[in-house]
NUFIVEX-178003 format. One record per residue (C-alpha): residue number from 0; z, y negated, x negated. Coordinates in nm, 2 decimals. Layout:
<atoms>
pos|z|y|x
NUM|Z|Y|X
...
</atoms>
This chain:
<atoms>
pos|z|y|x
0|-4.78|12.69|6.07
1|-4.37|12.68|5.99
2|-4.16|13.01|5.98
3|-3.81|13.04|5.99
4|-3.58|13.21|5.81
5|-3.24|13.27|5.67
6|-3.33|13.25|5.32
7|-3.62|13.10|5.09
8|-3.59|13.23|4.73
9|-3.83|13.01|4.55
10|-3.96|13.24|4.24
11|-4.01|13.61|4.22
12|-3.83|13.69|3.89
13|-3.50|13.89|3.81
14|-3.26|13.68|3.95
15|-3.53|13.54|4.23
16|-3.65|13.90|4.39
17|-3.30|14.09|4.36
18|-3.11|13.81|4.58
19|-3.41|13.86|4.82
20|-3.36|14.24|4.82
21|-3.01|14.19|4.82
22|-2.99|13.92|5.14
23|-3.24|14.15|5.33
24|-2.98|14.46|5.29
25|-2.74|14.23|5.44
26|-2.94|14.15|5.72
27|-3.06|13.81|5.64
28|-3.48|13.73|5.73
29|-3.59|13.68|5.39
30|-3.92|13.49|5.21
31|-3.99|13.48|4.86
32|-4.25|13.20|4.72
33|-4.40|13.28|4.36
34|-4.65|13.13|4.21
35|-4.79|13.40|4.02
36|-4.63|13.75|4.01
37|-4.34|13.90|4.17
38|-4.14|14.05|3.86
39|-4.13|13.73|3.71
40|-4.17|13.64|3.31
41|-3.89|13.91|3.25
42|-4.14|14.15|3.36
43|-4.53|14.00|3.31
44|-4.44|13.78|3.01
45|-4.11|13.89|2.83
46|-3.83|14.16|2.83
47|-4.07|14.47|2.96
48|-4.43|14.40|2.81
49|-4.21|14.25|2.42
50|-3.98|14.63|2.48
51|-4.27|14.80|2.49
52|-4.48|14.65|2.20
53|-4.16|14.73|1.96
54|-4.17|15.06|2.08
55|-4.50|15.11|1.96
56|-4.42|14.94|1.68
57|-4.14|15.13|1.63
58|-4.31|15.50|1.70
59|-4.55|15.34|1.44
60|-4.28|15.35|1.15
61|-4.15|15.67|1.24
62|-4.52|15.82|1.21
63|-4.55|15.69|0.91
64|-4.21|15.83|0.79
65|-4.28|16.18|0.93
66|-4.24|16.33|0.60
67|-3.88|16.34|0.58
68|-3.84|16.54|0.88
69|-4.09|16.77|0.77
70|-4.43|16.70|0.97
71|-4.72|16.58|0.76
72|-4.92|16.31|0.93
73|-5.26|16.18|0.75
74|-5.46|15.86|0.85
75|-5.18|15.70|1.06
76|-5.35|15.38|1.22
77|-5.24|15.15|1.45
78|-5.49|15.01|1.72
79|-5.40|14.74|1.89
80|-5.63|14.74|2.18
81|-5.42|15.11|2.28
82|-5.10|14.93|2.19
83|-5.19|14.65|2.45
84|-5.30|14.88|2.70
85|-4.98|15.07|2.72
86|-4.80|14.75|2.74
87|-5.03|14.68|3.08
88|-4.97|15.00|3.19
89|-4.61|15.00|3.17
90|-4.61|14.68|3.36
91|-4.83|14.78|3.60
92|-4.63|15.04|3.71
93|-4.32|14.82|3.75
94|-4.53|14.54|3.90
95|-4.55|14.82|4.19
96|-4.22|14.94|4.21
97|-4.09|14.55|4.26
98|-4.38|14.50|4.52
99|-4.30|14.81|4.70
100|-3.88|14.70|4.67
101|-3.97|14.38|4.83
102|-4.19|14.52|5.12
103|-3.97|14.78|5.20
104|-3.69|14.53|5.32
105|-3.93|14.37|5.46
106|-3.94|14.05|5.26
107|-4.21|13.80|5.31
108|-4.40|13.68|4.96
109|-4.58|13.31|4.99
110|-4.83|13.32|4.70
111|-4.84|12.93|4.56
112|-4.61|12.59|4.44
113|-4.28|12.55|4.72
114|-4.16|12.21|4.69
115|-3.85|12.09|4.88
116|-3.89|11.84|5.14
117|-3.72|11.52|5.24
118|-3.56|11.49|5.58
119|-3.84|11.54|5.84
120|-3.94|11.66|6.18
121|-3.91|11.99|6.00
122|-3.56|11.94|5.93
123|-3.32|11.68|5.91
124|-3.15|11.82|5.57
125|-3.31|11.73|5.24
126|-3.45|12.02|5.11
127|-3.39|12.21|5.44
128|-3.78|12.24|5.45
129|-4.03|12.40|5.21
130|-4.37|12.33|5.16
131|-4.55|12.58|5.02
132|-4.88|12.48|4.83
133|-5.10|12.80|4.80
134|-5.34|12.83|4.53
135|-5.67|12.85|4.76
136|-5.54|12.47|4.88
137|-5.43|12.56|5.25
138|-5.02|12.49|5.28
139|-4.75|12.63|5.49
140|-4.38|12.47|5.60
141|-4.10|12.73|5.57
142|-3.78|12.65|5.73
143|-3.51|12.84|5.62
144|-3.12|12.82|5.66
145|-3.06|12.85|5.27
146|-3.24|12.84|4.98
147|-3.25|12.98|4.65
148|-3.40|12.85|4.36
149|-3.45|13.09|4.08
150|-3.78|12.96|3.90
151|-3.68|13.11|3.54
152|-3.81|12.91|3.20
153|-4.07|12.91|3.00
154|-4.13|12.83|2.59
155|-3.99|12.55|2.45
156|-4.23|12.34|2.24
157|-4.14|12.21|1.88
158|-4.23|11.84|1.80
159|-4.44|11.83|1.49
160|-4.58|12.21|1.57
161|-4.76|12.19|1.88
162|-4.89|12.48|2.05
163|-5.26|12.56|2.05
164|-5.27|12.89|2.18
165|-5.45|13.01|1.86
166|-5.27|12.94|1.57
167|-4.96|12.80|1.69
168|-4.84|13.07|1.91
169|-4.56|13.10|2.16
170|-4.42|13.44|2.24
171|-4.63|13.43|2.56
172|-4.96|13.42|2.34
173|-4.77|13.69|2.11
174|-4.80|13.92|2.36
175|-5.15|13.96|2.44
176|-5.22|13.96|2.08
177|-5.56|14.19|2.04
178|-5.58|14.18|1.67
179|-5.25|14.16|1.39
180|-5.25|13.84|1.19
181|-5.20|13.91|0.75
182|-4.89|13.71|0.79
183|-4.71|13.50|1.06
184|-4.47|13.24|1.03
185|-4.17|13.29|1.29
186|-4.00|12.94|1.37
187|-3.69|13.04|1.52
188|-3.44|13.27|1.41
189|-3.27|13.39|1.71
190|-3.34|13.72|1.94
191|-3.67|13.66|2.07
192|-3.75|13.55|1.64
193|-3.58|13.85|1.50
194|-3.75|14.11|1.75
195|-4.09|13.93|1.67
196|-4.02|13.95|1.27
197|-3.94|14.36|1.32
198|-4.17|14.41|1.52
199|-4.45|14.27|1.35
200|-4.32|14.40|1.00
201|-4.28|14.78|1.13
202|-4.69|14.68|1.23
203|-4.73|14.59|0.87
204|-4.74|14.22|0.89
205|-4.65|13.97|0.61
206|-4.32|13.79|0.78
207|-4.15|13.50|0.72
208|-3.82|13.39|0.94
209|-3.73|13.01|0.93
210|-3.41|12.95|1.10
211|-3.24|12.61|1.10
212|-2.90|12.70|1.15
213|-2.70|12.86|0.89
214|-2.77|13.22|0.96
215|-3.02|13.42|1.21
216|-2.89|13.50|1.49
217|-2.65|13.26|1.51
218|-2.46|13.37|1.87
219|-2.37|13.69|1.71
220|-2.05|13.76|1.52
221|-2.14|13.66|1.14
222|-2.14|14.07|1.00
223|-2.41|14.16|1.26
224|-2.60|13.84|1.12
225|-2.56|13.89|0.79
226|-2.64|14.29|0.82
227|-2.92|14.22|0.98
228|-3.07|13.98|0.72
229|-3.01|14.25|0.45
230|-3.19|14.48|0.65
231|-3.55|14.29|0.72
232|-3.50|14.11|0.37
233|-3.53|14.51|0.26
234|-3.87|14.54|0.49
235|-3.97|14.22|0.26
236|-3.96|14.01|0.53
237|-3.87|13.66|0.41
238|-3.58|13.48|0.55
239|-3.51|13.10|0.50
240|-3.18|12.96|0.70
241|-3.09|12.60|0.68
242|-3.44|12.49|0.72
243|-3.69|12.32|0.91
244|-4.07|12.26|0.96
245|-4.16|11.90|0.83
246|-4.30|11.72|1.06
247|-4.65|11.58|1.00
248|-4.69|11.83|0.75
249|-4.90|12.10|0.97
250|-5.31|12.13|0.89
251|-5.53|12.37|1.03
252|-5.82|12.48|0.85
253|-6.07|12.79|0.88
254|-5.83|13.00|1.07
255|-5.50|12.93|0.91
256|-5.24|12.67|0.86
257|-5.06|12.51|0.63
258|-4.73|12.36|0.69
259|-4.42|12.26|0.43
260|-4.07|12.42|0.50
261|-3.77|12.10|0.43
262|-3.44|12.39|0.31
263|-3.14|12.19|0.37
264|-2.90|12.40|0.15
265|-3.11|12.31|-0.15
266|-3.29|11.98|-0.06
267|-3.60|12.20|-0.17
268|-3.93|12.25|0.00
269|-4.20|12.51|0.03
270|-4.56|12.43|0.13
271|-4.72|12.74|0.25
272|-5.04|12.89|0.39
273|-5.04|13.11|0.67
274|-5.23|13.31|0.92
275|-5.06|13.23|1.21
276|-4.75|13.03|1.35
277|-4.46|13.15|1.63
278|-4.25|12.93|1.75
279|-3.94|13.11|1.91
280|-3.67|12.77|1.95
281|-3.54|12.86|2.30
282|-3.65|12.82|2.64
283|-3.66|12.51|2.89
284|-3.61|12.55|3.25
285|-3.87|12.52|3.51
286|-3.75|12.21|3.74
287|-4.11|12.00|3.74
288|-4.27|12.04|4.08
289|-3.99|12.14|4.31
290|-3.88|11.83|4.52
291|-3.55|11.75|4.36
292|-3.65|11.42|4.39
293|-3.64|11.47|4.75
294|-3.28|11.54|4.74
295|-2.93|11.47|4.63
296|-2.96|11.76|4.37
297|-2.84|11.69|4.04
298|-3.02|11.71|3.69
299|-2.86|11.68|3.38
300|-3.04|11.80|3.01
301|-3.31|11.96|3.20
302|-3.08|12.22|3.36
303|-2.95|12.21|3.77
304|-2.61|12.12|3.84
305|-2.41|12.41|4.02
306|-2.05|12.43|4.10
307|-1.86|12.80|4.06
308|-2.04|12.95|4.37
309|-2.39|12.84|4.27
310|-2.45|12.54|4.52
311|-2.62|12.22|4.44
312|-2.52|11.87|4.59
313|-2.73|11.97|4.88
314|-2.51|12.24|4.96
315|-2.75|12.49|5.17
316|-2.95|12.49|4.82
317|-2.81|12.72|4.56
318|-2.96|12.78|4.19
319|-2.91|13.06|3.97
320|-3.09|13.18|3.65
321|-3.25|13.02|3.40
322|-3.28|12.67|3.58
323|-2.89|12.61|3.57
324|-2.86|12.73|3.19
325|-2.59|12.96|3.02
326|-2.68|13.36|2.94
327|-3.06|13.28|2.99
328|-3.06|13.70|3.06
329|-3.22|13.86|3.34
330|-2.93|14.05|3.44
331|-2.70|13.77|3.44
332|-2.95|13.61|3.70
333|-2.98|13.91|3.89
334|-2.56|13.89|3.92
335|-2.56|13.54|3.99
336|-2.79|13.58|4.27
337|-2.63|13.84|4.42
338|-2.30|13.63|4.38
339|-2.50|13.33|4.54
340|-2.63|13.55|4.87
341|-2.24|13.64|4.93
342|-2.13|13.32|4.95
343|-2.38|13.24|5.16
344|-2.27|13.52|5.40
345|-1.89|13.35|5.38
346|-1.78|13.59|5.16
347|-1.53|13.57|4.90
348|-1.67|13.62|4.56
349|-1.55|13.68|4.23
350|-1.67|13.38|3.98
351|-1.86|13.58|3.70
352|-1.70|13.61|3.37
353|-1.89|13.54|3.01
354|-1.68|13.74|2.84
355|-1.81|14.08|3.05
356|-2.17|13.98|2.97
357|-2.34|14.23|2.75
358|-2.60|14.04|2.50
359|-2.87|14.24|2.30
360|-3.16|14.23|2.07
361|-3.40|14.51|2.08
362|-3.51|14.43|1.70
363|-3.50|14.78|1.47
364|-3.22|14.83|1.42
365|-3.08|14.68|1.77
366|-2.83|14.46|1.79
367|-2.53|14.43|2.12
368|-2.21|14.28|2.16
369|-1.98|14.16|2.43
370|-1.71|13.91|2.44
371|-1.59|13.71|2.14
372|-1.72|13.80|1.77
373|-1.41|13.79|1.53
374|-1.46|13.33|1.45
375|-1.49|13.26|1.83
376|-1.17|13.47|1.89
377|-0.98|13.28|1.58
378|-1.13|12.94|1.72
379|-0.96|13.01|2.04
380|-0.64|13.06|1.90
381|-0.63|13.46|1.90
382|-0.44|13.67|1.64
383|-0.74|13.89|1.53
384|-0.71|14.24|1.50
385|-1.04|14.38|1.36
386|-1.20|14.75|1.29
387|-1.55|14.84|1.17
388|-1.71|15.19|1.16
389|-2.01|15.25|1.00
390|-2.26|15.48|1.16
391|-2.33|15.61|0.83
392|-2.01|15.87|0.86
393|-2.13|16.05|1.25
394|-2.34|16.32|1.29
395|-2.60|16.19|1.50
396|-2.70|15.88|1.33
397|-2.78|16.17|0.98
398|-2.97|16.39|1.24
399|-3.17|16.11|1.31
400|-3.25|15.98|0.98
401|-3.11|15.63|1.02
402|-2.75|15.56|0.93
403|-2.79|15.16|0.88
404|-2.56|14.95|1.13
405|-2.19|14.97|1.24
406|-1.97|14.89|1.56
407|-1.71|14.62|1.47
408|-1.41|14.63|1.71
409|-1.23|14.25|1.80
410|-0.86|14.28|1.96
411|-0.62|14.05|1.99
412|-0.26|14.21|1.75
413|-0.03|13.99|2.03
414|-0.14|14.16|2.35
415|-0.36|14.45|2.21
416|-0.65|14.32|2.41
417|-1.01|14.39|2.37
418|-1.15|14.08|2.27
419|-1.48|14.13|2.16
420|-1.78|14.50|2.04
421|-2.01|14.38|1.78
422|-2.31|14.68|1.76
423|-2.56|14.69|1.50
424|-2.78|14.98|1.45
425|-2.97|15.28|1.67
426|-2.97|15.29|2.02
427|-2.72|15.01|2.00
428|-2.82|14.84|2.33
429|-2.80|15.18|2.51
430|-2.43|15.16|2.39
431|-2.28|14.83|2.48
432|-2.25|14.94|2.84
433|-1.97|15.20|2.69
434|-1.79|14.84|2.61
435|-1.93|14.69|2.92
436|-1.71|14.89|3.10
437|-1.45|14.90|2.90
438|-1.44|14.50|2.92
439|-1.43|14.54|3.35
440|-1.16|14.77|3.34
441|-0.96|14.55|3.09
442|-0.96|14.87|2.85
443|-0.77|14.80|2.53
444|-0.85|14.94|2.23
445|-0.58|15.21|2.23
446|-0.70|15.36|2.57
447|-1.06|15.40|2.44
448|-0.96|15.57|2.16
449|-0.81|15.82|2.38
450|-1.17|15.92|2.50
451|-1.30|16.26|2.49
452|-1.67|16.14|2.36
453|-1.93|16.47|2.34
454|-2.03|16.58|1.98
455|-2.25|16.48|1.80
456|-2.30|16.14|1.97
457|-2.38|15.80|1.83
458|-2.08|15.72|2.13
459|-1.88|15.88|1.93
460|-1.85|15.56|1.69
461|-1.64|15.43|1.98
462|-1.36|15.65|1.97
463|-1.35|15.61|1.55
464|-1.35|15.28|1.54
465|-1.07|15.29|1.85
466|-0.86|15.51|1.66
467|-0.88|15.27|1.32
468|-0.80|14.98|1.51
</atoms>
């Protein structure tokens, strides 16, 4: 049977189920095909069920800390199998809610594989058919106007460390771990590896963080790195940067593995025994299996080729997300398929800026930032202006027993603009939206300082750090 509409989304996640919501507001006869779950990794396989596990993890510390706020707690356990179920539950729950989103605008969802089609009867575009492969082997043509691919990423794999699904883990096996490992090995030592190593230390783990760049988390400005790096090297997790897993060198035997670390910086190496191995290297796009062949659409280092309004070579196909690289965040592909639907409407749209793109890492403590840390600003030619303020000196952060962390403040001296907020510490990605904003409204430094913020608040860093700059 074929079915017409106005618009095809092919994949449910983030960016995927929004832009269907969002072209079915404006009127548009929408379909969604997903292969497996509405909600998408973001919500089955990574931002919701990883938040929720470091919540545990982190209720877990605070349990076991309870004495310096006065409560006396004995025989403070973890269990895993109740950690694992919450984390279900949770999802569950917002499984529903993006059902429920999707069926009341009356979206259509095709279970199974959708593949773009040559020209054909069906159509005489490429790609202006869509063949939909569902998983109990019948098949179904969709004909739609537009399409939208949005078919996220998964793990990327490591040569040399191949993934078993056992002891070589990727964060997707992470997650429906029933039983803690004595120590893990985290490959990778970017956000996805830093919230792993916290979380799994606050779970009382035996960590070790092998990073080949210079520094973990090497997108944020260097202070945030290096504070963070003093902080889980104080939770005895063990942090190696500048170094590599040898190839060749990995052995399995009787439940753990033995691999040998290469350290650059020292043309040293460590071979070392361990329970299990993460490997947290980025994410590749998912572009097997979807008929580009089929069309004009271009491919180049695994990622789809858009120009400023998210069209392809075939230009009734758009991509957004994960698939066409950049912020590989769900709310930047939630934006960008938004911004995709209005174009296809024929309206005007406003191209979406990087530098208004909040960034976090929900790692204890958190980490946020917007815009350009202090070396990117000097790289582009900026006269930096900079001012920290360490949480250690506001109310709030005392009240709650945790004072690590600090906002830094980029500006450029010339124009007094707000180049760049740098967070480290609690509630930290609750905060950057106070800089979010600021960043949209072209707020400089001088007018946020101005800002009544309540007392006590950790907001409140804001208007200090303002007022020093």
């Amino acid at each position: 049977m074929t079915q017409h509409y106005d618009l095809v989304v092919v994949g449910g996640g983030p960016g995927g189920y929004v832009a269907a919501a969002h072209a079915a507001e404006k009127g548009m006869k929408v379909a969604v095909v997903e292969k497996d779950k509405v909600g998408g990794i973001c919500l089955h396989k990574g931002c919701i069920p990883s938040k929720s596990l470091l919540k545990s993890a982190e209720m877990y510390q605070a349990m076991k800390e309870s004495t310096s706020y006065g409560i006396e707690a004995s025989h403070v356990r973890l269990d895993m199998e109740l950690v694992q179920k919450r984390k279900e539950e949770v999802v569950a729950n917002l499984y529903r809610g993006v059902n429920n989103l999707l069926r009341g605008h009356k979206v259509d969802v095709y279970h199974g594989t959708g593949r773009l089609m040559g020209p054909s009867i069906f159509s005489p575009l490429a790609g202006g058919a869509i063949a939909v492969e569902k998983q109990e082997g019948e098949a179904e043509m969709l004909v739609p106007k537009f399409v939208l691919l949005a078919t996220g990423s998964r793990p990327r794999q490591l040569q040399g460390l191949e993934v078993d699904h056992e002891h070589i883990l990727t964060s997707d096996d992470a997650l429906e771990l029933k039983e803690l490992p004595a120590s893990m090995l985290i490959v990778g030592g970017g956000a996805i590896g830093v919230e792993w190593a916290s979380m799994l230390s606050d779970m009382g783990v035996q960590v070790i963080l092998v990073e080949y760049a210079d520094r973990i988390l090497p997108l944020e400005d260097e202070e945030i790195s290096r504070e963070m790096k003093r902080v889980l090297e104080e939770r005895n997790v063990t942090i190696w940067t500048d170094s590599k897993v040898e190839e060749h060198s990995v052995h399995m035997d009787e439940g753990q593995v033995t691999l040998t670390i290469l350290h650059h910086d020292s043309a040293t190496e460590h071979t070392i025994t361990i329970n299990r191995v993460l490997v947290s290297v980025g994410r590749d796009a998912n572009i097997e299996d979807l008929g580009l062949d089929n069309t004009n659409i271009q491919v180049d280092r695994g990622i789809i080729q858009v120009n400023d309004s998210y069209q392809t070579e075939e230009a009734h196909v758009y991509a957004i997300g994960d698939v066409i690289g950049g912020y590989q965040l769900a709310h930047v592909a939630s934006r960008e398929g938004i911004l995709a639907v209005n174009h296809m409407l024929g309206e005007k749209i406003e191209l979406l800026n990087p530098s208004q793109v909040p960034r976090c890492t929900y790692s204890r403590p958190e980490v946020a930032s917007i815009g350009l840390s202090e070396q990117a600003a000097k790289d582009q030619g900026y006269e930096v202006v900079t001012s920290k303020y360490p949480l250690r000196y506001l109310g709030k952060p005392l009240v709650y027993g945790n004072t690590q962390g600090f906002i830094k403040i980029v500006g450029d001296k010339k124009s007094q603009d707000l180049l760049g907020v740098h967070l480290i510490g609690v509630q930290a990605t609750e905060l950057i939206s106070t800089a979010s904003l600021a960043k949209f409204l072209d707020a400089s430094p001088w007018e946020i300082g101005q800002v009544i913020f309540p007392h006590p608040t950790f907001s409140e860093v804001f208007g200090e750090a303002a007022k020093s700059f």
